[in-house]
C-alpha positions as CSV (number, residue, x, y, z in Angstrom):
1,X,-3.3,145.6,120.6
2,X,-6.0,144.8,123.0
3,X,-9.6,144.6,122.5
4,X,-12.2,144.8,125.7
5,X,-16.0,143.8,124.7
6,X,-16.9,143.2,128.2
7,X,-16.5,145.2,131.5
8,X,-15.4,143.5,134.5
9,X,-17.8,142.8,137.5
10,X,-20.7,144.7,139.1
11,X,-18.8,148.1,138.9
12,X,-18.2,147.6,135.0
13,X,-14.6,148.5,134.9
14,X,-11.3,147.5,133.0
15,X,-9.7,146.3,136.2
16,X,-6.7,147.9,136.0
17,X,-4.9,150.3,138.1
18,X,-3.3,153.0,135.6
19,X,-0.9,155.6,136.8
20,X,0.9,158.2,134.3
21,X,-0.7,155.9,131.3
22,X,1.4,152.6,132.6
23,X,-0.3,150.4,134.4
24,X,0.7,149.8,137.8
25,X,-2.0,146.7,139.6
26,X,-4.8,144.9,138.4
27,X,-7.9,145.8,140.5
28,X,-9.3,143.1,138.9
29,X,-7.6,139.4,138.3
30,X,-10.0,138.8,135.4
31,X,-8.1,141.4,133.5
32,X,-5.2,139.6,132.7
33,X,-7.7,137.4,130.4
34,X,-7.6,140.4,127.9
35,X,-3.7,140.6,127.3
36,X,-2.8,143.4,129.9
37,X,0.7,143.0,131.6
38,X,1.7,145.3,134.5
39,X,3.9,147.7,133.2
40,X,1.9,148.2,129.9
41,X,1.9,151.9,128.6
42,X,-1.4,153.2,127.1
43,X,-0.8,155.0,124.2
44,X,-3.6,155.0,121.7
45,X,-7.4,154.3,122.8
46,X,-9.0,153.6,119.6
47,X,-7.5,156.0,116.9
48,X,-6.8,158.5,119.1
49,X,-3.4,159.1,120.8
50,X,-3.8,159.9,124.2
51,X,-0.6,161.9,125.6
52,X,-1.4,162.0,129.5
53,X,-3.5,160.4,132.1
54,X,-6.3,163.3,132.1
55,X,-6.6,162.4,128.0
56,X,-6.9,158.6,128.6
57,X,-9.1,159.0,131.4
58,X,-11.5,160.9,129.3
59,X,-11.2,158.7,126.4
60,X,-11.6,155.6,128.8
61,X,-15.0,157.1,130.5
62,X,-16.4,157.8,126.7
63,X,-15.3,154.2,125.3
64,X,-17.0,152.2,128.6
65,X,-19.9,154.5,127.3
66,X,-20.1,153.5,123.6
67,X,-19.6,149.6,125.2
68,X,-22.3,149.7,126.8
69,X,-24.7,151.8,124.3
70,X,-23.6,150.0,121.1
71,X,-21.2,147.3,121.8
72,X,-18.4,148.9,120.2
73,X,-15.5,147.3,122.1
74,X,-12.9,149.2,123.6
75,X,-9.2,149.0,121.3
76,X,-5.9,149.8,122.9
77,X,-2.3,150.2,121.8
């Protein structure tokens, strides 16, 4: 499991390069401080399983959003 309260850098972002639901660079070096590991698959963003890229994109863009309104941190599987 891994938790993300805080965006990374100016453009706020996970730093993380994710292709197919695996990801494939850091964009980011600071990212490794949250537990990512290239090759990690994304399979759950908060409760929800997210079956393709399009799915975790959406659920991504709607999580940075609730970050940033209320704090509530981002929780992958």
């Amino acid at each position: 499991k891994i938790v993300v309260a805080e965006l990374i850098g100016a453009e706020k972002t996970l730093g993380l390069r994710i292709e197919n639901r695996v990801i494939t660079a850091f964009t980011k070096p600071e990212a490794v401080r949250f537990g990512w590991r290239l090759g990690d698959c994304l399979v759950v963003l908060g409760r929800q399983r997210v079956a393709s890229q399009e799915a975790l994109l959406a659920g991504i863009a709607a999580a940075k959003e609730a970050l940033r309104s209320n704090g509530n941190p981002m929780e992958f599987l």
